[in-house]
Backbone as JSON, one array per atom type, in Angstrom:
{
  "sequence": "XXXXXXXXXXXXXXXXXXXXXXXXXXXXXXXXXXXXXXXXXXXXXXXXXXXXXXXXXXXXXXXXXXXXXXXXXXXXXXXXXXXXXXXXXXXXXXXXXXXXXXXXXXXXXXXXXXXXXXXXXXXXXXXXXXXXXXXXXXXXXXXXXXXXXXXXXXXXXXXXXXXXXXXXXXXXXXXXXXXXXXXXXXXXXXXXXXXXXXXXXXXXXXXXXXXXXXXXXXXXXXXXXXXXXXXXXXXXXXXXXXXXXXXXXXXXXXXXXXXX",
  "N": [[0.82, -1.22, 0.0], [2.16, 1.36, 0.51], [4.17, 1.83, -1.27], [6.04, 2.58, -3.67], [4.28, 4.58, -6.28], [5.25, 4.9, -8.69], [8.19, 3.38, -10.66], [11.31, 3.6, -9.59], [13.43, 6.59, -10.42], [16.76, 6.22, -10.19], [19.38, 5.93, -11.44], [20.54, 7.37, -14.05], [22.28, 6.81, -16.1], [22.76, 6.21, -19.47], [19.96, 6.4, -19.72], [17.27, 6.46, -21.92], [15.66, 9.32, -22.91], [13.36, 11.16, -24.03], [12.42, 15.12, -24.4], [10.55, 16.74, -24.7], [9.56, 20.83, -25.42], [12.8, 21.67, -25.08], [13.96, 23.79, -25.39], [14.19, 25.92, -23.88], [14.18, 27.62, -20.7], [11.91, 25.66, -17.96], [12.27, 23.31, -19.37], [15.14, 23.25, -20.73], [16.57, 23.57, -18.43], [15.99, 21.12, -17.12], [16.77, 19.42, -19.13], [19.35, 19.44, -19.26], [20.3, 18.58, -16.87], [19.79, 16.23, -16.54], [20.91, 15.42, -18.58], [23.86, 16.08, -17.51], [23.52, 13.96, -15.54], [23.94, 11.61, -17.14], [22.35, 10.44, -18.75], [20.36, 9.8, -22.18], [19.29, 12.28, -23.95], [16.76, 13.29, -26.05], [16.23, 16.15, -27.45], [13.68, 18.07, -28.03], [12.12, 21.33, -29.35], [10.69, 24.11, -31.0], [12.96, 25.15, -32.33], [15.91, 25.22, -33.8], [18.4, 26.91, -32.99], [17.98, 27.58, -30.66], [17.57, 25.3, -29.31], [20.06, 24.27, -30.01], [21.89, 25.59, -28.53], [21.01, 25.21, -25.94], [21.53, 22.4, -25.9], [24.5, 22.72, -25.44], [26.36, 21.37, -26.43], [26.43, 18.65, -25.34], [27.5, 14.97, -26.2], [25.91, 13.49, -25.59], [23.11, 14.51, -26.07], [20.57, 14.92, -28.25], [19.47, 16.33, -30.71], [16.45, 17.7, -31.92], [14.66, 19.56, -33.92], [10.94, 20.0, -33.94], [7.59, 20.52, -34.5], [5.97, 20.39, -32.05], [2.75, 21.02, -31.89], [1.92, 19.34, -34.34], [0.78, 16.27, -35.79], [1.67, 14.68, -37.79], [4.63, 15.51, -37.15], [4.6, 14.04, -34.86], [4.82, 12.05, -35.3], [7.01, 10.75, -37.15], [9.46, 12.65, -35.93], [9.21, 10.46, -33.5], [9.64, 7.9, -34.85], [12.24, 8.17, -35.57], [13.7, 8.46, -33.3], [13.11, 6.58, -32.36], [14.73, 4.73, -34.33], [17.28, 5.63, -34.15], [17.95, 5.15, -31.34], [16.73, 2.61, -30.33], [14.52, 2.93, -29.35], [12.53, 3.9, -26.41], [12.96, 5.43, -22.69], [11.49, 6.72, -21.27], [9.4, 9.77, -21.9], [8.85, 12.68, -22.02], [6.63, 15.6, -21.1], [7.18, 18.46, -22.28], [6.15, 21.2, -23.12], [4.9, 24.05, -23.81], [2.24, 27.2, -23.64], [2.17, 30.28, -21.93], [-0.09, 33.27, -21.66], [-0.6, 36.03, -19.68], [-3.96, 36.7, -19.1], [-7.22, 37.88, -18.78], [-11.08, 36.48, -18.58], [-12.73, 38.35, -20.0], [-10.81, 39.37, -22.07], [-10.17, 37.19, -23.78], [-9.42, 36.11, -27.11], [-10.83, 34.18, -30.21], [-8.12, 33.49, -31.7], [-5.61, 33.02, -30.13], [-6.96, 31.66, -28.08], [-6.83, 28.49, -29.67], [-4.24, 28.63, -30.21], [-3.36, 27.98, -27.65], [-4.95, 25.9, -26.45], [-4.03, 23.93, -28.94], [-1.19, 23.95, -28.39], [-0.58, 23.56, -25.27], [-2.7, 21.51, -24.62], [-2.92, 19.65, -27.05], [-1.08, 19.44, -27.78], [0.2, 17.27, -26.02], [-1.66, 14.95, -26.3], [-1.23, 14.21, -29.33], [1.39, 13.56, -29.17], [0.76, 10.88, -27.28], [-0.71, 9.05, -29.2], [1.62, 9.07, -30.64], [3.88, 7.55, -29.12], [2.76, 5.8, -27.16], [1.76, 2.78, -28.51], [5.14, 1.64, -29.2], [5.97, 1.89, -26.55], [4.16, 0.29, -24.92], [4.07, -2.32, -26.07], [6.53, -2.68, -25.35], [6.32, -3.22, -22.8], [7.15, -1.21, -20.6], [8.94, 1.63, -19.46], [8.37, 5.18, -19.24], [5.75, 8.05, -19.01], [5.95, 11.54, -18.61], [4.38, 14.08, -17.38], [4.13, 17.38, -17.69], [2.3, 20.03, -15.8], [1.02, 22.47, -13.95], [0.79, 24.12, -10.8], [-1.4, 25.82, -10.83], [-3.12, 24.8, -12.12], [-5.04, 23.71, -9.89], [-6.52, 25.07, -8.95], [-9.08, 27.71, -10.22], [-7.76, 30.98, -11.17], [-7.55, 34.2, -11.2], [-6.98, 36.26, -13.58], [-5.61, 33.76, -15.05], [-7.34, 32.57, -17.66], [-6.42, 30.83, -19.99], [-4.45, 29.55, -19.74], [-4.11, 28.5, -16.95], [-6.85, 26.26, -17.19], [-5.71, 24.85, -18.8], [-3.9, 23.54, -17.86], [-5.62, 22.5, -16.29], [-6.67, 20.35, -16.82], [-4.29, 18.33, -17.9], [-3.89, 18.05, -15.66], [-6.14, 16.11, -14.8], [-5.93, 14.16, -16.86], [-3.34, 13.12, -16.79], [-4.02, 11.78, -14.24], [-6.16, 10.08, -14.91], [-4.34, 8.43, -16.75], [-2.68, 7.06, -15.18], [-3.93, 5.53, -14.49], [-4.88, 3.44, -16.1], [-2.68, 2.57, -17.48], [-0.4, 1.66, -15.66], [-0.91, -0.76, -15.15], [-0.4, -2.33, -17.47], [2.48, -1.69, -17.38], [3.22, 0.35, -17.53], [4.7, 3.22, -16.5], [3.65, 6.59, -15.01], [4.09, 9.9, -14.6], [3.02, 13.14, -12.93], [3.58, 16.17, -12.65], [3.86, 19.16, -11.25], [4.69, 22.19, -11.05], [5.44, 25.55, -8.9], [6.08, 29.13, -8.87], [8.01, 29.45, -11.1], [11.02, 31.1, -12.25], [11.04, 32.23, -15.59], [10.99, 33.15, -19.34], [8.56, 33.03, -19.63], [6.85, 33.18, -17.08], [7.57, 35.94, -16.24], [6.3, 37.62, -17.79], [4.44, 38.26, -16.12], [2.69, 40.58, -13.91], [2.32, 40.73, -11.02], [3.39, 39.77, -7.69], [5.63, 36.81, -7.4], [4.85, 33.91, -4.81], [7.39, 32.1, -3.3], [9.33, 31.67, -5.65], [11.01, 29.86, -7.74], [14.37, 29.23, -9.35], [14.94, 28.0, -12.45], [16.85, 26.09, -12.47], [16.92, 25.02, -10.02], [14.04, 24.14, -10.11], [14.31, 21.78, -11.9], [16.1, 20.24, -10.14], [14.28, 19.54, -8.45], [12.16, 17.79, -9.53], [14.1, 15.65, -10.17], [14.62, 14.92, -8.31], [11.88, 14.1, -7.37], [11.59, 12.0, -9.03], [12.95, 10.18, -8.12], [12.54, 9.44, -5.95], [9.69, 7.74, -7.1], [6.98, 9.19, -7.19], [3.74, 9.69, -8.01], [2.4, 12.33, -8.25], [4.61, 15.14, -8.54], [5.29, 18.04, -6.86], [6.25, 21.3, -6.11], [7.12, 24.37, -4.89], [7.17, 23.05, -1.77], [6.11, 24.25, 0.36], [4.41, 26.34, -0.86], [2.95, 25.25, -2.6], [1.32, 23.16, -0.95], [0.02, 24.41, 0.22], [-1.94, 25.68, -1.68], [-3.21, 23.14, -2.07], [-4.34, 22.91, 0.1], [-6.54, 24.95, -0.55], [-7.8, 23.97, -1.84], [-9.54, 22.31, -1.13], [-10.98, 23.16, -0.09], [-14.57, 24.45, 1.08], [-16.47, 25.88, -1.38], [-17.26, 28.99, -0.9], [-16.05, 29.84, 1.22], [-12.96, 29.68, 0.19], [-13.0, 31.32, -2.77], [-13.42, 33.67, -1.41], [-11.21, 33.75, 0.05], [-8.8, 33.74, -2.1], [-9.79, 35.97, -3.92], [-9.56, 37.74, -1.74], [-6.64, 37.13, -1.16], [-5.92, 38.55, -3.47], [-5.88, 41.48, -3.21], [-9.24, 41.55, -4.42], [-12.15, 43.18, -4.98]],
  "CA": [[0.0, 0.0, 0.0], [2.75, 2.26, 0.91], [5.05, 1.21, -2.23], [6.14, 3.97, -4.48], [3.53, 4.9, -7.44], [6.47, 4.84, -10.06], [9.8, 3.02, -10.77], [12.26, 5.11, -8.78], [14.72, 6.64, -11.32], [17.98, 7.09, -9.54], [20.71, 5.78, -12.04], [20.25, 7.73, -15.22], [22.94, 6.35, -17.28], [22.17, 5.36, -20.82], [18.75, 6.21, -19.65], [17.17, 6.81, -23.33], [14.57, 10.5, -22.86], [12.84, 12.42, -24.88], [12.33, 16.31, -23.56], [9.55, 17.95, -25.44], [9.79, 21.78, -25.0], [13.85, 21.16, -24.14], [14.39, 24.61, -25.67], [14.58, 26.95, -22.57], [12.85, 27.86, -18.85], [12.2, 24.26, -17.02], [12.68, 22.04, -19.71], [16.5, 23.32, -20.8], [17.03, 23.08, -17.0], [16.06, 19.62, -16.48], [17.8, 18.72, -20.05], [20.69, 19.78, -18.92], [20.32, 18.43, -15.32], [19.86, 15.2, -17.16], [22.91, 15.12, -19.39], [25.12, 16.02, -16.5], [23.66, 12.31, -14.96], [24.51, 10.19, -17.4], [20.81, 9.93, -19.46], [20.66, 10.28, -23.52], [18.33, 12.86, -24.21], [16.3, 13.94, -27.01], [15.67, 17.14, -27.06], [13.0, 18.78, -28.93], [11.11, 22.29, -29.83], [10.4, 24.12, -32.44], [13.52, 26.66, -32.73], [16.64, 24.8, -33.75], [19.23, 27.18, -32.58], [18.04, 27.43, -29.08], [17.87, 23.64, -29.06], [21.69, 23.95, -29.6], [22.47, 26.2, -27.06], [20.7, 24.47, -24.15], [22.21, 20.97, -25.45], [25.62, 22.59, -25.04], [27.8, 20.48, -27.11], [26.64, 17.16, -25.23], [27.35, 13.69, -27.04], [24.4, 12.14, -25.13], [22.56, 15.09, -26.44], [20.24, 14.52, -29.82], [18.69, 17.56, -31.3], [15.76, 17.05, -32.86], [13.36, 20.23, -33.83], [10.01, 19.64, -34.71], [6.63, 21.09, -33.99], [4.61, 19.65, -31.49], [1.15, 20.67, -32.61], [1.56, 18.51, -35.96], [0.36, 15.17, -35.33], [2.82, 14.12, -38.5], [5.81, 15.69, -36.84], [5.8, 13.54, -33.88], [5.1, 10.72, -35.5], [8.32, 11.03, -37.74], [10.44, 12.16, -35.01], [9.03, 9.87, -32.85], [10.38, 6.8, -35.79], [13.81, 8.61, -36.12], [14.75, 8.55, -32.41], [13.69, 4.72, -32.4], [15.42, 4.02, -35.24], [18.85, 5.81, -33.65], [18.77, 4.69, -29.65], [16.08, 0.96, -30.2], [13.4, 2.68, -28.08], [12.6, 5.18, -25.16], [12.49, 4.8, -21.48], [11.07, 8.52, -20.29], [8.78, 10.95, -22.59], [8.61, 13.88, -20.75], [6.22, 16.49, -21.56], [6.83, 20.12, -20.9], [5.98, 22.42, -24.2], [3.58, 25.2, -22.78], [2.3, 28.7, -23.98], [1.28, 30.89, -21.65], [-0.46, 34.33, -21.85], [-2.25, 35.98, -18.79], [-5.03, 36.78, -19.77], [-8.96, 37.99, -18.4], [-11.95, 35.78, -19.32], [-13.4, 39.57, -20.67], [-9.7, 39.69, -23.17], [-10.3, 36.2, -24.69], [-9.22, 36.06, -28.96], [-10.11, 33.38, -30.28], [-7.04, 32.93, -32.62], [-4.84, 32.8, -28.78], [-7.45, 30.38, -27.2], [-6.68, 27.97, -30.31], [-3.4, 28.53, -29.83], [-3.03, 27.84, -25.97], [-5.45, 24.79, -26.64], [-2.86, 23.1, -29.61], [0.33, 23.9, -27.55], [-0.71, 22.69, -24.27], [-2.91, 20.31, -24.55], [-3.34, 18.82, -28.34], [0.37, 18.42, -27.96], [-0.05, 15.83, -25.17], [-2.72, 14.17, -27.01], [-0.45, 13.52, -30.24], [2.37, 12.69, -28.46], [0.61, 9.72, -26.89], [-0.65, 8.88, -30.16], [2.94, 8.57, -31.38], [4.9, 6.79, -28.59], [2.26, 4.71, -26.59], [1.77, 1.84, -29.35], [5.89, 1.59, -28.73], [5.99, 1.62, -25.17], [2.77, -0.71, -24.52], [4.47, -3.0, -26.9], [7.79, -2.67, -24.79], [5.93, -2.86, -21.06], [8.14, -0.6, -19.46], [8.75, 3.05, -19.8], [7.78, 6.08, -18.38], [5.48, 9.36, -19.39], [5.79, 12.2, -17.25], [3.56, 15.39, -18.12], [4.23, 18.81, -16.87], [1.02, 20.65, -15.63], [1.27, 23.48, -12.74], [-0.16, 24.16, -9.8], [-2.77, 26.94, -11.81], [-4.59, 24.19, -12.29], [-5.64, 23.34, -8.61], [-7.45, 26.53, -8.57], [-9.13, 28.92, -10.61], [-6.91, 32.41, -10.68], [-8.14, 35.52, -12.51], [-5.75, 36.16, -14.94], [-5.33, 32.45, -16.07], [-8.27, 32.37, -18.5], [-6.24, 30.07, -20.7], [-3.59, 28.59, -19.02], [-5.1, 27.52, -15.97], [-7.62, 25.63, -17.99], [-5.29, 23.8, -19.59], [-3.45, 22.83, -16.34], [-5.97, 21.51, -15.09], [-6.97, 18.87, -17.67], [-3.03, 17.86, -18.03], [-3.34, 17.05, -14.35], [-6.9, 14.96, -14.8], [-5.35, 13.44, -17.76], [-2.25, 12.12, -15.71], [-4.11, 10.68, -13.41], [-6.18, 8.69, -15.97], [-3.5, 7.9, -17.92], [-1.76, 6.72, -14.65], [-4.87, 4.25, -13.61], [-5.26, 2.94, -17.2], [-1.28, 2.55, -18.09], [0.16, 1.33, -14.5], [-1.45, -1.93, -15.02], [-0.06, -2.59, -18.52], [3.9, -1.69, -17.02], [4.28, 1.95, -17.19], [4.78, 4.9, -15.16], [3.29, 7.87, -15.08], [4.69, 11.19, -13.58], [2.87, 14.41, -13.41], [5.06, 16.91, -12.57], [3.02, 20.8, -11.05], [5.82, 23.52, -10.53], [4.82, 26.36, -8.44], [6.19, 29.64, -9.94], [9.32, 29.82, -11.63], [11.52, 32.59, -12.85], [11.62, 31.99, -16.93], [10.48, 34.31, -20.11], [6.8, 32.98, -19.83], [6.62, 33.86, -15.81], [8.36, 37.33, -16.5], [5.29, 38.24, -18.04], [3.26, 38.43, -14.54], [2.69, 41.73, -12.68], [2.1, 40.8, -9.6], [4.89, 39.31, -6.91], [5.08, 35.28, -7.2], [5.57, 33.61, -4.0], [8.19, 31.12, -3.24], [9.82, 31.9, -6.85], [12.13, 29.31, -7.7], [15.33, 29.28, -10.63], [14.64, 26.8, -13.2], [17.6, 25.11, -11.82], [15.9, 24.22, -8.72], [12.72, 23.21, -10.58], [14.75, 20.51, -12.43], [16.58, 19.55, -9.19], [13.07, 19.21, -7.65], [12.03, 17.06, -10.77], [14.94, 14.74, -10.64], [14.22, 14.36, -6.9], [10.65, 13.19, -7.46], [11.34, 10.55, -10.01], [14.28, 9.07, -7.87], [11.32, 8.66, -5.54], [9.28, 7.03, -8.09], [6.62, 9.49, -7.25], [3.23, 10.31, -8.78], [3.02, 13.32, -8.0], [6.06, 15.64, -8.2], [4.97, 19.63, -7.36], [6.84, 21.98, -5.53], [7.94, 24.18, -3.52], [5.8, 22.67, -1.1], [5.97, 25.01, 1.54], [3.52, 27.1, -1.54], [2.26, 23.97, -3.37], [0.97, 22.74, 0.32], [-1.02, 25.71, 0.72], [-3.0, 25.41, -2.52], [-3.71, 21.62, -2.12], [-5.77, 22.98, 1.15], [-7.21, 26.13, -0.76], [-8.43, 23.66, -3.41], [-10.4, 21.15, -0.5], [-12.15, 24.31, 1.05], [-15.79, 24.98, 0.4], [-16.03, 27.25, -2.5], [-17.76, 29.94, -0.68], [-14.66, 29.98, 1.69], [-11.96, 29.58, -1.1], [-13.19, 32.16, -3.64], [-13.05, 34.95, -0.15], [-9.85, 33.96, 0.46], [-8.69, 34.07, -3.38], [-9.64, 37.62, -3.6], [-8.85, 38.73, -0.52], [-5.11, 37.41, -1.56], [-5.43, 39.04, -4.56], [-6.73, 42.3, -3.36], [-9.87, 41.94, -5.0], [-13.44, 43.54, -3.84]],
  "C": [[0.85, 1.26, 0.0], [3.68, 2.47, -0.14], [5.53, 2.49, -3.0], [5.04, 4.02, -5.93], [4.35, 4.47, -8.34], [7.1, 3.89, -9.83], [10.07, 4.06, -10.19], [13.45, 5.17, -9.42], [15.68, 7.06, -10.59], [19.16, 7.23, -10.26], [20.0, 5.85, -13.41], [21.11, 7.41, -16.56], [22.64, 5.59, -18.05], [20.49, 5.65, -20.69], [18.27, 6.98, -20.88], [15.77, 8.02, -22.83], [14.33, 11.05, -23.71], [11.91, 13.89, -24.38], [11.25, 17.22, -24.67], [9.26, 19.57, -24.9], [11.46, 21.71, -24.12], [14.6, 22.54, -24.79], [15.06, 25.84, -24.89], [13.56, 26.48, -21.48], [12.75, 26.11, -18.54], [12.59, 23.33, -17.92], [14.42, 21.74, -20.34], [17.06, 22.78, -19.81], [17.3, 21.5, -16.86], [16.55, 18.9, -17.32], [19.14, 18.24, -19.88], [21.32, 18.81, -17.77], [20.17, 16.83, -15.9], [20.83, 14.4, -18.15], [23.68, 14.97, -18.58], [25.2, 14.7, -15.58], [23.89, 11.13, -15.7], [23.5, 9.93, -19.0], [21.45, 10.67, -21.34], [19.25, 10.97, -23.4], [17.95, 13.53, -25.46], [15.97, 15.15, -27.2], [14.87, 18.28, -28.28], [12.26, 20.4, -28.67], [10.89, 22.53, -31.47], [11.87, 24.96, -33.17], [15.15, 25.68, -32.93], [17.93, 25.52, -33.09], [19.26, 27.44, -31.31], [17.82, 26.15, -28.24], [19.1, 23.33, -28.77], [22.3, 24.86, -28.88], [22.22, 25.58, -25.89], [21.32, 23.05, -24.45], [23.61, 21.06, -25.37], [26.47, 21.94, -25.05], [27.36, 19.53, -26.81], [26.61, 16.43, -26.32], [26.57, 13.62, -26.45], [23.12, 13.08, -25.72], [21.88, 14.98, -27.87], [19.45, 15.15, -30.01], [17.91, 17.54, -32.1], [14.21, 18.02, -32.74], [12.65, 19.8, -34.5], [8.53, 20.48, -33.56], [5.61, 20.11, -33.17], [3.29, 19.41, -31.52], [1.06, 19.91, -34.17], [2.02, 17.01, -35.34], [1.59, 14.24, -36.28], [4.19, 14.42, -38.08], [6.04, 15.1, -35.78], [5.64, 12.63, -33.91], [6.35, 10.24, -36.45], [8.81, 11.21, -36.84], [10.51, 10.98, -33.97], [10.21, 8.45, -33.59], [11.45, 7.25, -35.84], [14.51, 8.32, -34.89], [14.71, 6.77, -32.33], [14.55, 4.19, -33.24], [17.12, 4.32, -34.62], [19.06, 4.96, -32.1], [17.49, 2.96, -29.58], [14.51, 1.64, -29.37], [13.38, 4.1, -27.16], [12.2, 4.42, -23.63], [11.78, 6.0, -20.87], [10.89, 9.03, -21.96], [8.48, 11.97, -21.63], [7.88, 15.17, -21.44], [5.86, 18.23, -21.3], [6.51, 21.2, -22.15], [4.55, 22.93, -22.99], [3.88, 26.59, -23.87], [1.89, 29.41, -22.72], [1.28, 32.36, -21.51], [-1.29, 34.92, -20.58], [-3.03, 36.81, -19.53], [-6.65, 36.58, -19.13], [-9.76, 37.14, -19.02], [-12.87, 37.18, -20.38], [-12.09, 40.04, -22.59], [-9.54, 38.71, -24.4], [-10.13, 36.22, -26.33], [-9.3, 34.77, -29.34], [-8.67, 32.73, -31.61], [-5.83, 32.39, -31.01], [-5.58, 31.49, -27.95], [-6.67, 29.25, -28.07], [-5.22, 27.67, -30.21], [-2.45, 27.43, -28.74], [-3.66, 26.28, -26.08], [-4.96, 23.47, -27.61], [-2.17, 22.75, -28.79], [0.46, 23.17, -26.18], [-1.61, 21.47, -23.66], [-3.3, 18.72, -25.49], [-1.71, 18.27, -28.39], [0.58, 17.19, -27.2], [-0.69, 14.19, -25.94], [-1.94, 13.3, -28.35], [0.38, 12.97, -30.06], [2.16, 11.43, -27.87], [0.21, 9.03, -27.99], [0.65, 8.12, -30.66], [3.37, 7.27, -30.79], [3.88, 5.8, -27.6], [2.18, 3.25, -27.35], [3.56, 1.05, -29.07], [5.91, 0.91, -27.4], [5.04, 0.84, -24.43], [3.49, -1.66, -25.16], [5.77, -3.65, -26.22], [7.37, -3.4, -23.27], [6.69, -2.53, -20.21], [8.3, 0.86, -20.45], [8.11, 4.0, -18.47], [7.2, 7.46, -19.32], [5.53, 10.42, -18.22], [4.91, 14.19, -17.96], [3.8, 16.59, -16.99], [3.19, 19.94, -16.67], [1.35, 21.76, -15.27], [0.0, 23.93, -11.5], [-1.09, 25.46, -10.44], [-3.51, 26.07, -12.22], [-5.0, 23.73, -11.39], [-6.99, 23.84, -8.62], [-8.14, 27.3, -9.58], [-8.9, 30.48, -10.13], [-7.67, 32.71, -11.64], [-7.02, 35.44, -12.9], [-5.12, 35.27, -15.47], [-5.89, 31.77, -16.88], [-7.76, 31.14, -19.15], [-5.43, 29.45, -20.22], [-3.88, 27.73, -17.58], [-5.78, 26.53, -16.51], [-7.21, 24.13, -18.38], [-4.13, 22.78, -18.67], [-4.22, 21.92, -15.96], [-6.56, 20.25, -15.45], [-5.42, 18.27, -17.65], [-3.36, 16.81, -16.68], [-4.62, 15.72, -14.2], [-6.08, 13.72, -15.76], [-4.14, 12.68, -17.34], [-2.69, 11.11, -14.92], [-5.27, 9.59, -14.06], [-5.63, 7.46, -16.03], [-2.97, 6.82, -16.45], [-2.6, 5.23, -13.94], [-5.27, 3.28, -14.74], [-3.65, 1.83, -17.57], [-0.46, 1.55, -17.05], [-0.21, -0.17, -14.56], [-0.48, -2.93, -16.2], [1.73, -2.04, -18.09], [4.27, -0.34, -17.21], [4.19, 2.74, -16.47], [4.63, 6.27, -15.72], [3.57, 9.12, -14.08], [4.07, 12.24, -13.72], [3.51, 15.23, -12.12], [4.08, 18.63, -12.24], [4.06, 21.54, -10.46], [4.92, 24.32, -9.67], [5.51, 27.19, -9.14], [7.97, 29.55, -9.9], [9.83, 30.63, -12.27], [11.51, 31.91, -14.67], [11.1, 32.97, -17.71], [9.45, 34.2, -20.04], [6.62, 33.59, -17.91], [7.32, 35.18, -15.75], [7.22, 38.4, -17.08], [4.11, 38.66, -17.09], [3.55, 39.69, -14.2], [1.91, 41.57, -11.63], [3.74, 39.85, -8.76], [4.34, 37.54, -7.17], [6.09, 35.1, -5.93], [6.53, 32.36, -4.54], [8.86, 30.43, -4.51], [11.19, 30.79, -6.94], [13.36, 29.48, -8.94], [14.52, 28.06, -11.5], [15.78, 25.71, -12.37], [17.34, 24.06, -10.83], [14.82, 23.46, -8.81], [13.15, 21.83, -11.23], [15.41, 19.82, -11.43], [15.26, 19.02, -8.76], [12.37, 17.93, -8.52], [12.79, 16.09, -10.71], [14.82, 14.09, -9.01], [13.05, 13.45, -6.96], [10.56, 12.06, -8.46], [12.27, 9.72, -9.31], [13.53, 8.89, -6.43], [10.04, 8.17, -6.05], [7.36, 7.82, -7.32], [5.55, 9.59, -8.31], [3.07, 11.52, -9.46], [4.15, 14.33, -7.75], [5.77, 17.56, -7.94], [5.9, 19.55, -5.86], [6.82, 23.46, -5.92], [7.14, 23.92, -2.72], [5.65, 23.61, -0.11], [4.37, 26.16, 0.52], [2.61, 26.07, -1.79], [1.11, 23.64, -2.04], [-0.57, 23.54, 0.53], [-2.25, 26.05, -0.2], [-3.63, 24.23, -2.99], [-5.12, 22.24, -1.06], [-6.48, 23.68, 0.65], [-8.39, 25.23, -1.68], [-9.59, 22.63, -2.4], [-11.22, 21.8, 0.4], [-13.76, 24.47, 0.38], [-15.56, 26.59, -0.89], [-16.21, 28.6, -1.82], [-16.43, 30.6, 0.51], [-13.62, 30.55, 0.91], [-11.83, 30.91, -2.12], [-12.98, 33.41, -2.18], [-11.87, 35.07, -0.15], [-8.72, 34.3, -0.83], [-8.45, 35.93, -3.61], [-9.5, 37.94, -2.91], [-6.51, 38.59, -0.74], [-4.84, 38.38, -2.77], [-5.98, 40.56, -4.63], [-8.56, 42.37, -4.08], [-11.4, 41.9, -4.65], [-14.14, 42.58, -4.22]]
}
């Protein structure tokens, strides 16, 4: 009963990954933070030259842009990395857009957007590499949500949203999949400094580096964790906000957020 949810990854050498969004902000981090243990990593976006800056010369490193919202592009890369390393043991999914954004500011050419990028990319991606890895019985997916989807915030019209299906969708995936030999990781940051959180005006608490978010990340899989969010001392605090009566919850909401 007490067992760990996951496999517990501790010895990453040779471990075969693929890093979707491994371009910058958490998923460079934890690319990186993943090379330096040993692991071969794939590393995809869409922007090839900031692919080869964050893979920083590694050999274990395998650069491989392609667009995540095209259902044909990750079924091609998907066949190219099997064909180079036999296979995958870790898909890791961290592409994200996000915009804040009022439910009164809504476009939809940006909803459409936000609704490809963060959660149609999930969707194709399992598409691609489950058939594989069901085939294999072993593996791991690990999906990157955020704690914005616990809660509804004002100003996360679209990204919240899409949080918070990632994180139903994990735990699905993780009661469907777990049976059949794989592991499922979802993965809820709290906030982190990168170019998409730079766009906030307001203060974020308990602000971490990316660095730290991929340390925190490499911690929770080497406890074979379902769940992996942090910093908990924040995270903690919106697990309880989210098990309060609404009429509670929504007071306390706006009252954190100034609002009458």
């Amino acid at each position: 009963m007490f067992a760990p949810f996951n496999t517990r990854i501790v010895d990453w050498n040779g471990r075969r990954v693929w890093l979707i969004g491994a371009s910058t902000g958490i998923g460079a981090a934890l690319a990186q933070t993943l090379l330096a243990r040993g692991a071969q990593v794939a590393m995809s976006a869409r922007n090839q030259a900031t692919l080869d800056a964050a893979a920083q010369g590694s050999t274990n490193a395998m650069v491989m842009p392609f667009d995540a919202t095209s259902p044909q592009d990750w079924a091609s890369t998907h066949a190219r990395i099997c064909a180079a390393w036999g296979g995958l043991d870790l898909v890791i999914f961290c592409a994200a857009s996000y915009q804040p954004m009022h439910a009164w500011e809504l476009k939809a050419d940006e909803v459409r957007s936000s609704l490809e990028t963060n959660i149609g990319n999930v969707y194709y991606g399992l598409e691609a590499v489950l058939p594989t890895m069901l085939a294999q019985a072993h593996g791991g997916l690990a999906i990157v949500a955020s704690v914005a989807g616990y809660v509804g915030l004002p100003g996360a019209t679209l990204y919240g949203p899409t949080k918070a299906a990632l994180i139903n969708l994990s735990e699905l995936l993780f009661t469907e999949l777990k049976p059949k030999g794989l592991d499922v990781y979802l993965i809820n940051p709290g906030f982190v400094k990168t170019r998409l959180t730079a766009r906030n005006e307001f203060p974020m608490p308990a602000l971490l580096t990316t660095e730290q978010a991929a340390e925190a990340i490499v911690q929770g899989f080497g406890k074979g964790r379902f769940e992996i969010h942090f910093p908990r001392r924040f995270t903690s605090v919106l697990k309880v906000l989210r098990q309060l009566p609404y009429r509670l919850s929504f007071a306390l909401i706006r009252r954190a957020l100034g609002l009458r």
